[in-house]
Each structure stands twice: as structure tokens, then as C-alpha cells.
C-alpha positions as CSV (number, residue, x, y, z in Angstrom):
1,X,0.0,0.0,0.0
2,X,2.8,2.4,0.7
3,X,3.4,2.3,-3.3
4,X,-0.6,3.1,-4.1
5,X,-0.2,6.4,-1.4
6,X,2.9,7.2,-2.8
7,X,1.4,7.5,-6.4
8,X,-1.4,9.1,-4.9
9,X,1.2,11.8,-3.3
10,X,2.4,12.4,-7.1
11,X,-0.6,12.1,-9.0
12,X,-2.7,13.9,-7.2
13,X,-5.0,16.3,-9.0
14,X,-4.3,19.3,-6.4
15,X,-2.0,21.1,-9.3
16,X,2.0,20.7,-9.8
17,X,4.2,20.2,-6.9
18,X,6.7,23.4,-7.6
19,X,4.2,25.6,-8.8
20,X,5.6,28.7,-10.6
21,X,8.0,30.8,-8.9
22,X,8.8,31.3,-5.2
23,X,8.4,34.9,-4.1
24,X,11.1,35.4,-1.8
25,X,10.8,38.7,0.7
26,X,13.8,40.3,2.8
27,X,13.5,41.7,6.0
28,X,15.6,44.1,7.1
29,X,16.1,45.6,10.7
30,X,17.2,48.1,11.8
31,X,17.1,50.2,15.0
32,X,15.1,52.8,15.2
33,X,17.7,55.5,17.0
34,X,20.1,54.0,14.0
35,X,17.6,55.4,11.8
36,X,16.9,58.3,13.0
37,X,20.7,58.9,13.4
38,X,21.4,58.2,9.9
39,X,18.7,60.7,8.7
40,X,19.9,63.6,10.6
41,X,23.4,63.2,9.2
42,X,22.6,62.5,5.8
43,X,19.9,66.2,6.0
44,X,23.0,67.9,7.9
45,X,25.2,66.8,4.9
46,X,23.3,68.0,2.1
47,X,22.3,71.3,4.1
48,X,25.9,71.9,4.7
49,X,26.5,71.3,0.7
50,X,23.7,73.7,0.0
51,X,25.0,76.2,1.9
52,X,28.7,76.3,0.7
53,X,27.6,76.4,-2.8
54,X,24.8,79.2,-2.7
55,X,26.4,81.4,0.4
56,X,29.0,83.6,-0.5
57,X,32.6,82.5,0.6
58,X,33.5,83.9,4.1
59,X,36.9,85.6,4.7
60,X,38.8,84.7,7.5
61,X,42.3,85.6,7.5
62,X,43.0,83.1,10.5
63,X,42.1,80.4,8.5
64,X,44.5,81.6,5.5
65,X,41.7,84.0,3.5
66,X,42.7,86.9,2.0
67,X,43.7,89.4,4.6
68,X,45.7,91.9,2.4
69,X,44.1,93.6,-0.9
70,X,47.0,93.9,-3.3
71,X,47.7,96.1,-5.8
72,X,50.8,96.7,-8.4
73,X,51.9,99.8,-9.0
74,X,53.8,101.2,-12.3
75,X,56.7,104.0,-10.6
76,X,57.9,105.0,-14.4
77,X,54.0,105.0,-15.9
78,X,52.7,106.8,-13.2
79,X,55.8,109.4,-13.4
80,X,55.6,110.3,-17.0
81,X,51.5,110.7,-16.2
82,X,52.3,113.4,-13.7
83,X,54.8,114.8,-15.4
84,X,52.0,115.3,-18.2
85,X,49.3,116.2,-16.4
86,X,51.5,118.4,-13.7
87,X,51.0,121.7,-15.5
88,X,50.9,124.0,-12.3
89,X,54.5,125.2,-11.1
90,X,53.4,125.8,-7.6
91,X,56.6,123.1,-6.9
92,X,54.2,120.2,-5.6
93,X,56.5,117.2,-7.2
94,X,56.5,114.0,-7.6
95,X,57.2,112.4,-4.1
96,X,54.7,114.6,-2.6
97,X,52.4,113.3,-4.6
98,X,53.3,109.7,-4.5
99,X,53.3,110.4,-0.8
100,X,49.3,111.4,-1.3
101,X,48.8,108.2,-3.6
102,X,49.9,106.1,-1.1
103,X,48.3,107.1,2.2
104,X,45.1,106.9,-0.3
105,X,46.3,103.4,-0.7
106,X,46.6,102.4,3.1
107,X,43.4,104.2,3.9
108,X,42.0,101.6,1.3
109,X,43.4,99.3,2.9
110,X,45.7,98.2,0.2
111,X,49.3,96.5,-0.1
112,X,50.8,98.2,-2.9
113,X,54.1,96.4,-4.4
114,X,56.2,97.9,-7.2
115,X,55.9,97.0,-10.3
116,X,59.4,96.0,-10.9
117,X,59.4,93.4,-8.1
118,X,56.9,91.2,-9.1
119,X,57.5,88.1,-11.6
120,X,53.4,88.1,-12.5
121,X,50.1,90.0,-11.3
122,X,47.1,87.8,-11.5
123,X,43.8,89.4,-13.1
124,X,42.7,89.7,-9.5
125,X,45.6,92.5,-8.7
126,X,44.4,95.6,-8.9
127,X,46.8,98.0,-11.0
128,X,47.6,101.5,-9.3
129,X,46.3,103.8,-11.8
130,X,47.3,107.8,-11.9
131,X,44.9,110.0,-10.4
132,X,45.1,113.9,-11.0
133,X,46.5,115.8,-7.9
134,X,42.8,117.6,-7.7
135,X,40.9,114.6,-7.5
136,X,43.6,113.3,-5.0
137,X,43.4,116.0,-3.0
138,X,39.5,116.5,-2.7
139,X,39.3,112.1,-1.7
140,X,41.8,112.4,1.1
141,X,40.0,115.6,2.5
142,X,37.0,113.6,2.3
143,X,38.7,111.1,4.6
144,X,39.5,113.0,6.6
145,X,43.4,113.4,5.9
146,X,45.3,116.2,6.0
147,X,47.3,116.6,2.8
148,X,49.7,119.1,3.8
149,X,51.7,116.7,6.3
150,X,52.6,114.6,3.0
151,X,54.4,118.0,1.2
152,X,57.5,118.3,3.4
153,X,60.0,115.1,3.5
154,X,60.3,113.4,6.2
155,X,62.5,113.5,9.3
């Protein structure tokens, strides 16, 4: 009889004994404070990303920024502009008013290097550029400065 139930087993009219694919599902645990964990991290990231690409870039001269504007400054361009431009004979010359240019220069906060000591000036140098003894005069009274301390040489 064990024969007759075994063909029973096989035949039986119940339908196939693998029928059609097994569906297979995966659990996965995780902890909860895990989660949570990994969520926060992952929105301080990307807010973090955000925020370096839209903000502008902070300056901080401890962390090596750009402390120092620079400018570059032409002596023998600037000369031959004065000379050119200098019509008045009142004798203001040329080292007072490279004296003026200069204090304008520090009051702006600017490092200004000759022209003559530098291999290359990046596009992001700003070039000392003449500007007439009048208009030099009226920007340094606007600050404040007074102009005829720069006329005598110094001691």
C-alpha cells in the first residue's frame, strides 16, 4: 500500500508540486535610533553642501583667507602721467604726490608692491592707476586726511 499512497502523493489532481515561482521577501532591521541617526546626518550633509555652494565664501584671515588687498603699481607709468598732467609750477613734485597716492592706498586698505618686483600679477591684482593731484586732494580731505603733512620730506 505504501506504493498506491505514494502514487497518490504524485498524482494527485491538487496542481503541480513546484508551482511557478517562489516569491522570496527580505527583512531588514534596523534600530530605530540608528535610523533616526542616519537621517539627521545625511539632512546635515546635504544642508551643509547647499550652503557652501549658494552662500558667499566667508573671509577669515585666520584660516589663511585673503587678509591683504594687493595692488601693483607702475613707478615709471605713473611718473611720466604726472609729469603730463602736472602743469601748475606751484613746486608740488613727484614724491609729494606719490606720498598722497599712497596714504590713499593704506586708507583703502591696500598692499601696494612695485611694479618691478613682481614676476606676475594675476587678473585679480588691482593696477595703481594715476589719479590727478585735484581729485587726490578733494578724496583724502573727504577722509579726513590732511594733505599738507605729505608735502614736506620726512624727518
Amino acid at each position: 500500500m505504501k506504493e498506491d499512497e505514494q502514487k497518490a502523493l504524485i498524482s494527485s489532481d491538487s496542481g503541480p508540486i513546484a508551482s511557478g515561482p517562489n516569491k522570496k521577501s527580505i527583512k531588514i532591521e534596523i534600530d530605530e535610533k540608528l535610523l533616526w541617526k542616519t537621517i539627521i546626518i545625511v539632512l546635515i550633509l546635504s544642508a551643509s553642501f547647499y550652503l557652501y555652494k549658494k552662500l558667499p565664501p566667508f573671509r577669515f584671515p585666520s584660516w589663511g583667507g585673503n587678509s591683504q588687498d594687493i595692488a601693483v603699481m607702475d613707478m615709471d607709468q605713473i611718473k611720466k602721467q604726472f609729469d603730463s598732467n602736472n602743469t601748475a609750477k606751484d613746486g608740488s613734485g613727484f614724491t609729494p604726490y606719490l606720498r598722497k597716492l599712497m596714504a590713499l592706498y593704506r586708507l583703502k586698505g591696500v598692499l601696494v608692491l612695485d611694479i618691478k618686483q613682481v614676476f606676475a600679477v594675476p587678473s585679480s591684482v588691482e593696477i595703481v592707476m594715476f589719479v590727478s593731484p585735484e581729485k587726490l586732494s578733494e578724496e583724502l580731505s573727504d577722509a579726513g586726511i590732511d594733505e599738507t603733512k605729505f608735502e614736506s620730506s620726512p624727518k
